[in-house]
Each structure stands twice: as C-alpha cells, then as structure tokens.
VOGU-3710 file (C-alpha; in Angstrom, 3 decimals, decimal comma):
1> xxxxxxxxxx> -61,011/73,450/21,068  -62,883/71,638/18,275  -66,558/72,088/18,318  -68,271/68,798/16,910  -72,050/70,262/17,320  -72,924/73,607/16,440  -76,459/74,764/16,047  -78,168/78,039/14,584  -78,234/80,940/17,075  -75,766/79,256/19,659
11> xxxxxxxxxx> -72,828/81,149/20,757  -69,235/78,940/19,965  -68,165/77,722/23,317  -64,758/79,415/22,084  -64,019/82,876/23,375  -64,655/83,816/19,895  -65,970/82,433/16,506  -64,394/79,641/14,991  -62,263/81,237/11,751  -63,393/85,085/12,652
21> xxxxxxxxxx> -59,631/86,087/13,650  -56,577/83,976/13,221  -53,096/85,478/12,611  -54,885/88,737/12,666  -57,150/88,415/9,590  -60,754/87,756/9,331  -62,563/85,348/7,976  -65,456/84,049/6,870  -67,237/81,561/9,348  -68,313/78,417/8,216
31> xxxxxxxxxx> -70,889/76,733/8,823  -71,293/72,891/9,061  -73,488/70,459/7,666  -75,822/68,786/9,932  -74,248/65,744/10,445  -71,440/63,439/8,810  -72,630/61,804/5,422  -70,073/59,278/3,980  -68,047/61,316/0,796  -68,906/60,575/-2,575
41> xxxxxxxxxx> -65,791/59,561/-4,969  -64,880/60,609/-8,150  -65,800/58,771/-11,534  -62,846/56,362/-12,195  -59,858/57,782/-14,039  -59,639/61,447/-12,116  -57,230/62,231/-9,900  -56,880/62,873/-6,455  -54,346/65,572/-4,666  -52,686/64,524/-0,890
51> xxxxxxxxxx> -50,979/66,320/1,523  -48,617/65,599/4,126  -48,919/66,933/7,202  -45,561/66,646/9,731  -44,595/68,113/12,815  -40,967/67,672/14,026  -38,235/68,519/15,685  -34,929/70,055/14,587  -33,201/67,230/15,138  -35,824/64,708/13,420
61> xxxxxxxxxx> -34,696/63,646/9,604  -37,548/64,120/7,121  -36,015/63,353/3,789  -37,599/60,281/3,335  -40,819/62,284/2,129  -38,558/64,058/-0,627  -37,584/60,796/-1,513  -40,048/58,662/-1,662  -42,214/61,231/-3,269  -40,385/63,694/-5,273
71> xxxxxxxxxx> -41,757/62,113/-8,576  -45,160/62,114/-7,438  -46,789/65,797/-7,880  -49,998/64,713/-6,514  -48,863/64,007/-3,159  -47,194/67,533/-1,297  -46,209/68,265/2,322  -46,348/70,385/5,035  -43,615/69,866/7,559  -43,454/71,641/11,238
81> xxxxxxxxxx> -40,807/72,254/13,072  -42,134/72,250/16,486  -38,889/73,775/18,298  -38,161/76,335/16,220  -40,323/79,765/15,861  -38,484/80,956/13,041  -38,976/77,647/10,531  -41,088/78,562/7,901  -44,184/76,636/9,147  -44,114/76,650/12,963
91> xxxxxxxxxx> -47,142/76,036/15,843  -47,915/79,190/17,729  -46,972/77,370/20,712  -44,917/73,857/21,138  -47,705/72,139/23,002  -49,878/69,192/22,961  -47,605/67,345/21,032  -48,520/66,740/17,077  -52,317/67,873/17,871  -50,964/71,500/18,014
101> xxxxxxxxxx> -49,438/71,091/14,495  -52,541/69,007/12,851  -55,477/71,638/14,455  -52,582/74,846/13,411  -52,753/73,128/10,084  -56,611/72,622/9,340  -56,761/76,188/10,715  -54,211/77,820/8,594  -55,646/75,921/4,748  -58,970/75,366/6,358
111> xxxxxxxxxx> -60,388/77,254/2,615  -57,355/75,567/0,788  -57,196/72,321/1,539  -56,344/68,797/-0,529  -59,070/66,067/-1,594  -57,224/64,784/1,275  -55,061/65,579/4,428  -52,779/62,904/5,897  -51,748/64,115/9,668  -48,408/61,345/10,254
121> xxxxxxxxxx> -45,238/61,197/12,524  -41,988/62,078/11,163  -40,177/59,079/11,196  -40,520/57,090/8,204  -40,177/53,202/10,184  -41,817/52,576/13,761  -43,887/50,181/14,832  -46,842/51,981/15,097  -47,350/51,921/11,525  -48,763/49,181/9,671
131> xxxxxxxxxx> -46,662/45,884/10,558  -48,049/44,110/7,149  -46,457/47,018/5,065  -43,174/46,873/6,680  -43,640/49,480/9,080  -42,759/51,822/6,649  -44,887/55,291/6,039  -43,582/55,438/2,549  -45,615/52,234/1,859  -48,749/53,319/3,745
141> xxxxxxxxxx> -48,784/57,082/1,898  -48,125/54,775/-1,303  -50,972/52,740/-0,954  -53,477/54,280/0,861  -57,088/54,268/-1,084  -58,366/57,852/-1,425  -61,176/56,455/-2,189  -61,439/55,097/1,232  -60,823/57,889/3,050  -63,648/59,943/0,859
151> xxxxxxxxxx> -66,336/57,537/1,553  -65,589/57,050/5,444  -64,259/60,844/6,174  -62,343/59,764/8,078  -59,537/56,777/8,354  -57,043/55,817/10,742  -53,838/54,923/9,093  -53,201/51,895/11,738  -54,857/48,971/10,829  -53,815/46,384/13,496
161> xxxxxxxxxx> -56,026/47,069/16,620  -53,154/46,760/19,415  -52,955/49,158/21,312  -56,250/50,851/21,439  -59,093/48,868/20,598  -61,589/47,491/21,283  -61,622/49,387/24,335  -58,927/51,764/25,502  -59,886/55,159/27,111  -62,834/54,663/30,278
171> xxxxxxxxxx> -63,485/58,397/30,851  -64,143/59,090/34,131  -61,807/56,650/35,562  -60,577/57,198/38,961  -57,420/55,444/39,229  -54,562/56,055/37,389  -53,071/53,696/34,837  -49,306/54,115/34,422  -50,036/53,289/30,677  -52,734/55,962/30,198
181> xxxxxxxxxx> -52,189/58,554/32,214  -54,359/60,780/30,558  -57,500/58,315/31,044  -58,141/60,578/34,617  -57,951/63,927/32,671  -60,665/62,770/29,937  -63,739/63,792/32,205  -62,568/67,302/32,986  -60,482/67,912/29,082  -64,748/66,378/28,178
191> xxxxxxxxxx> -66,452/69,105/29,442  -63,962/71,464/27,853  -64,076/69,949/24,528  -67,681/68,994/23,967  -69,957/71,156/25,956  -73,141/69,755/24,181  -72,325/66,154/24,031  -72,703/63,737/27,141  -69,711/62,196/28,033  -69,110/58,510/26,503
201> xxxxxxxxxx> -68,128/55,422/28,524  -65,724/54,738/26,398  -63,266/56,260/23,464  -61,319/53,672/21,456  -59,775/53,610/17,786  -56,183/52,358/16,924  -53,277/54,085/18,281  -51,266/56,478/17,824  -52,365/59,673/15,962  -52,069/59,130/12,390
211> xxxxxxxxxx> -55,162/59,589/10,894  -56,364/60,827/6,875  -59,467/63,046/6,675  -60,969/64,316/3,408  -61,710/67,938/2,754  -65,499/67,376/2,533  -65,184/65,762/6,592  -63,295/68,596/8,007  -65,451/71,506/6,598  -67,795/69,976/8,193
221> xxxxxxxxxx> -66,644/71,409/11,667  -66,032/75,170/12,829  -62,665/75,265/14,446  -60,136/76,623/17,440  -57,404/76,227/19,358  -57,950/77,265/22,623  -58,014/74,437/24,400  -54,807/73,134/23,811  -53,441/76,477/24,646  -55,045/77,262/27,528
231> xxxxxxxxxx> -54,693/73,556/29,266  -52,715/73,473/32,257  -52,083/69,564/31,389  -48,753/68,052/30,647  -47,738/68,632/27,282  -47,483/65,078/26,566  -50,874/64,243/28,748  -52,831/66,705/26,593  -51,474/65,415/23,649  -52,574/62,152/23,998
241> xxxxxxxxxx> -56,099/63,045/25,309  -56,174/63,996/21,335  -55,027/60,857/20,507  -58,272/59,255/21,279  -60,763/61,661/20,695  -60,102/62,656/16,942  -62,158/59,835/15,507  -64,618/61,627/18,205  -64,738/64,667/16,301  -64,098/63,706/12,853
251> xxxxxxxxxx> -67,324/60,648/13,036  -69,489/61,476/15,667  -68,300/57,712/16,891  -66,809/56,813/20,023  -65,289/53,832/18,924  -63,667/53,371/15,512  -62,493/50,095/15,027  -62,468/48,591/11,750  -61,937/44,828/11,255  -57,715/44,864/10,691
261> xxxxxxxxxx> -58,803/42,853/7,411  -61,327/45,320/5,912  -58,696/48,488/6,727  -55,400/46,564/5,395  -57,845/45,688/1,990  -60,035/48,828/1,198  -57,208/50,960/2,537  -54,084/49,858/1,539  -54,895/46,626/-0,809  -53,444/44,277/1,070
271> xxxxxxxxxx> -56,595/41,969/0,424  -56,050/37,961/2,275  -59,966/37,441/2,158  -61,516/37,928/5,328  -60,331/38,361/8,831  -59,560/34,566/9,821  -57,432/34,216/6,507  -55,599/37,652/8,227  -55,285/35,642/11,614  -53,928/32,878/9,788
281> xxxxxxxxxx> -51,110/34,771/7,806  -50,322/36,404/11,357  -50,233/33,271/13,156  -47,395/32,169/10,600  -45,446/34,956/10,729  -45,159/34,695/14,777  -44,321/31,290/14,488  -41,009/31,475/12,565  -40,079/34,494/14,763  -40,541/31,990/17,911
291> xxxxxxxxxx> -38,428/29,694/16,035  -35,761/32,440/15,808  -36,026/32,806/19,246  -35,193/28,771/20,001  -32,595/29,142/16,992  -30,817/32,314/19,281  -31,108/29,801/22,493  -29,554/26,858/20,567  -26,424/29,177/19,655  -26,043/30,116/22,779
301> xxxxxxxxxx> -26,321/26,848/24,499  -23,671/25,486/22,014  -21,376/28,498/22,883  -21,921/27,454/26,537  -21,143/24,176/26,167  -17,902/25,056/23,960  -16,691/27,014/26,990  -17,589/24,190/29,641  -15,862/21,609/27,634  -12,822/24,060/26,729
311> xxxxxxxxxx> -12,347/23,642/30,756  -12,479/20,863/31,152  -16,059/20,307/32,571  -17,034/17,523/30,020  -19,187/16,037/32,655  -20,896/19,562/33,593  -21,591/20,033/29,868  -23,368/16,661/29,382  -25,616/17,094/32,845  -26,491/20,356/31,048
321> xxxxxxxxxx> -27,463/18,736/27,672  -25,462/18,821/24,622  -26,924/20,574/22,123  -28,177/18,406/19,386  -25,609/18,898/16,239  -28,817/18,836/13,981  -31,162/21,109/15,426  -29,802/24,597/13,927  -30,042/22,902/10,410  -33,785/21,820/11,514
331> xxxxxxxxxx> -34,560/25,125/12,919  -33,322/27,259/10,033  -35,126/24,231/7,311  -38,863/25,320/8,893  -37,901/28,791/9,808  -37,237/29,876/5,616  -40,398/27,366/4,812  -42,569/29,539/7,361  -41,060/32,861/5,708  -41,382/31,914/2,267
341> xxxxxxxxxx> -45,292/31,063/3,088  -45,455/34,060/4,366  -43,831/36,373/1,348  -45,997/33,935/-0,775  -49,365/34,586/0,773  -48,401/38,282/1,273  -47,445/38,831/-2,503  -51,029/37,034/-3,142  -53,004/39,090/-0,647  -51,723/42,292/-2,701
351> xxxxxxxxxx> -52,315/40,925/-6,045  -55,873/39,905/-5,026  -56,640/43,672/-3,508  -55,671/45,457/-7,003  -59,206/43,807/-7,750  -61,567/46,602/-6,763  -64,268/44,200/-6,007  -62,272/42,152/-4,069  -61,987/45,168/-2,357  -65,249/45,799/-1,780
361> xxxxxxxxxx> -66,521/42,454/-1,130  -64,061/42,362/1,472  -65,196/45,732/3,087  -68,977/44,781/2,456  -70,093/47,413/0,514  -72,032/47,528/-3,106  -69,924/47,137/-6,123  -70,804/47,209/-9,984  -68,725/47,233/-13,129  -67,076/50,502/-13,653
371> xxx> -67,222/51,783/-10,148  -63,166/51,389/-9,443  -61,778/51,659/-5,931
//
C-alpha cells in the first residue's frame, strides 16, 4: 500500500510504519511534505542523473538499454527479473505485474535515489510508447526533458491519450467491461489503498504504466507494500488497478491528461505548435496509411483478375472490374508525397522544440532569457 495522506499523530494504515523494517533493517521514517509543490530545476548547464527501472522476465531481451546507453553515464538501470528469485535484483513476490517491481524499487533506494526515476516496460518497440518517436523507448529515454519531469513531479511517458483518457476507470462500476476488468475491483482495492481519501468518480491518465517521477515527488510519500501482497486479486487485475491510480498518488489528481501537444513538446521536443497543428500532422500520416491499404486491395484485385483471365473467365474478370493499369503508379505518387510531408513537418516540429521557449510557450508557462528547458 501507498499512503498519499499522512498526518501528525495518525497511525499508517499499514500493519507497520512505512520504511521502519524492510529486508530486516530499520530505518528512518520519513515524513512528507504537506502537499505536492511543482520541483524547482537546476540553473542551466548542470546535470541531471536517470535511472532505469525494468522488470522482466527470463526470457525478455534487455540489451537494447546497454546499447543505446552505454556511452551515456548519466543515465543507469535497474533491471528485475520477475521469475527468477536468485537474479540479482528480484521482487519479493512475482505479483501485480510491474507495480511489484516499481513500489520494491522506490522502497529499496527510497534514501538513494536519482534526480529522476523512469519506471518502463522491457521491450524497447510497442505501441504503447510514443507513436511520434517511433515507438521506440530508446528515443523517449533520449529525449525526455528532466526538466519536465522536476517541475510537474510527475510525467507519464505516453503522450497520445488513447487508451485512457479523458475518461477511463468509473470506480464503483457494477458491470463488468471485458476491456477493464479491474474497473469492478477499484471500489473495494479504494478503500484499501486510500483510507482517508473519498473515492473519485473517475481515474484517467494515459495508458499503460510508464511513468518518470523526480526524487523530490516521491519523498514526498511514506511507503509499503502490503497491499499488493496481501490482495487476493488476479495478478494481472491488481496490476492494472496500479495502472490507473499512480498519477493518483504521485499528484493528488484524478485525472492526468496533458494536451498530446504540450507532453510531445515540453517532454520530448517534438514541438508542431499547438494541438490542431498536432491533429493536422496526424491526420496526414493516417491518410497515406489508408492509401496503403487501397494500394494492398489494388494488388490483390490485379492478382485476382490474373487468375480469372488465366482460366479463361475473361468475361467474369471484366463484370468484376479490371483494375485500372494506372492506379498503383497514382497510389504510390500521393502515398511518398503524404510521407515526405510528414518526415518534413516532423524534422521541423523537432528543430522548433530545441527552442526552449518554444517549449514553453507551447506548454504555457513563464519563460525569460537564460532560464533553458
């Protein structure tokens, strides 16, 4: 359990303090600040450590972190191996899918801890990552803005809103939805997690559990792990309870749902202007992949009407249709000028966001000379 409110005199909710005992050593409980304050950066120039946090499985590949980041010493990693107790850095239990490993981790460095903590998936490409960075981690570790994630606390590392916002998670729901099973669980798992706060009516940010916190954000909370223990939920049900609560714990907010063209700019630099310009660029890209689409039909209806015509069904083929003889050259002509538009407005987008006040015009937030990202 993560307690988000803790006041003087009161008794954790846990069956004992936050940080007094873990692994069989005591330590010193902390105390919180009153409430979340945005982070203050540092003065331009200085630099800022990450870290990595993975779990895994045995059988999941995580070189791509080596890789992509072996000549970078300010960015280090922490990889779990879920299934295995006797990896070097293991959870205590294989439960509640990667919450287990992020709540083990904040736990275990909770007094040793980087400017900031990125809690990811292992696979390097999926398309739960950021579609306007290639799906690709690498990029997102790359180019996420520290500074970003100082001043908010907290930042989810998916921009684009599908699936998730503006308004996912209805605890308290009755009826079971085959696509969020755990939406029925949220009133009881509540109670269990926040015993001072009233339940919301709703818990939305981005999916899917990839998240960067600062150091500053999560000493602001006492912490434990009983819940996820102690749940009699599905592993994969309790899991994603987590999924849409962390912004919960780690803002105070319900819903966190940032404008997809304010995260892509003042998080990753990916800066096209203002959220219709972002629309646009999106608009363009679907286009030429629905002109794939009719390109993929028009070989296909040529390959039929080869066959038909190879036996002998000339007149079959032409109450079918023949396929125009100019169309793939067509198709492919304003499929490459949609792409090209698309490279070209994406290559502008990033030059435009190494501007730091484009940045922050874009995010609306105060800029003067000299303040940097």
């Amino acid at each position: 359990m993560l307690e988000r409110r803790w006041r003087a005199h009161e008794v954790l909710p846990s069956h004992q303090p936050a940080h007094a005992i873990y692994h069989g050593q005591k330590k010193k409980v902390h105390q919180p600040q009153a409430a979340f304050v945005p982070g203050i950066v540092k003065s331009g120039g200085e630099n800022y450590t990450k870290m990595l946090v993975i779990p895994r499985t045995k059988d999941e590949d995580t070189n791509w972190i080596h890789e992509a980041f072996k000549n970078n010493a300010s960015i280090q990693s922490t990889i779990y191996t879920v299934n295995d107790p006797t990896a070097e850095n293991h959870p205590p239990r294989n439960k509640g899918h990667e919450a287990m490993v992020y709540i083990s981790y904040i736990i275990d460095n909770y007094y040793n801890l980087s400017d900031v903590t990125l809690f990811m998936h292992s696979h390097q490409y999926s398309w739960h990552n950021n579609y306007l960075l290639d799906n690709d981690a690498a990029q997102m570790v790359t180019r996420l803005s520290v500074e970003r994630v100082v001043r908010e606390g907290y930042m989810n590392l998916r921009c684009n809103w599908d699936p998730g916002c503006p308004s996912w998670m209805h605890p308290g729901t009755l009826e079971e939805d085959g696509n969020k099973q755990e939406e029925v669980q949220l009133a009881r798992s509540w109670s269990e997690l926040f015993p001072l706060d009233p339940m919301p009516k709703v818990l939305a940010q981005p999916c899917c559990a990839q998240f960067a916190i600062s150091r500053e954000r999560i000493r602001t909370l006492p912490l434990a792990k009983d819940w996820i223990l102690k749940t009699k939920l599905p592993d994969f049900i309790s899991g994603r309870v987590w999924e849409y609560v962390w912004q919960f714990v780690f803002t105070g907010r319900n819903v966190v749902c940032p404008l997809e063209s304010v995260c892509l700019c003042d998080g990753f630099g990916v800066c096209f202007g203002s959220e219709k310009e972002l629309w646009a660029w999106y608009a363009k890209d679907e286009e030429w992949k629905g002109l794939e689409r009719l390109l993929e039909i028009h070989y296909k209806q040529v390959e039929e009407t080869k066959a038909l015509i190879g036996e002998g069904k000339q007149k079959e083929a032409e109450d079918r249709g023949i396929p125009d003889p100019g169309r793939e050259e067509e198709l492919k002509k304003q499929i490459k000028e949609l792409q090209d538009w698309c490279k070209k407005r994406k290559e502008e987008a990033i030059a435009h966001g190494e501007d730091p006040s484009n940045r922050a015009n874009e995010a609306g937030r105060n800029w003067k000379d000299g303040d940097g990202f």
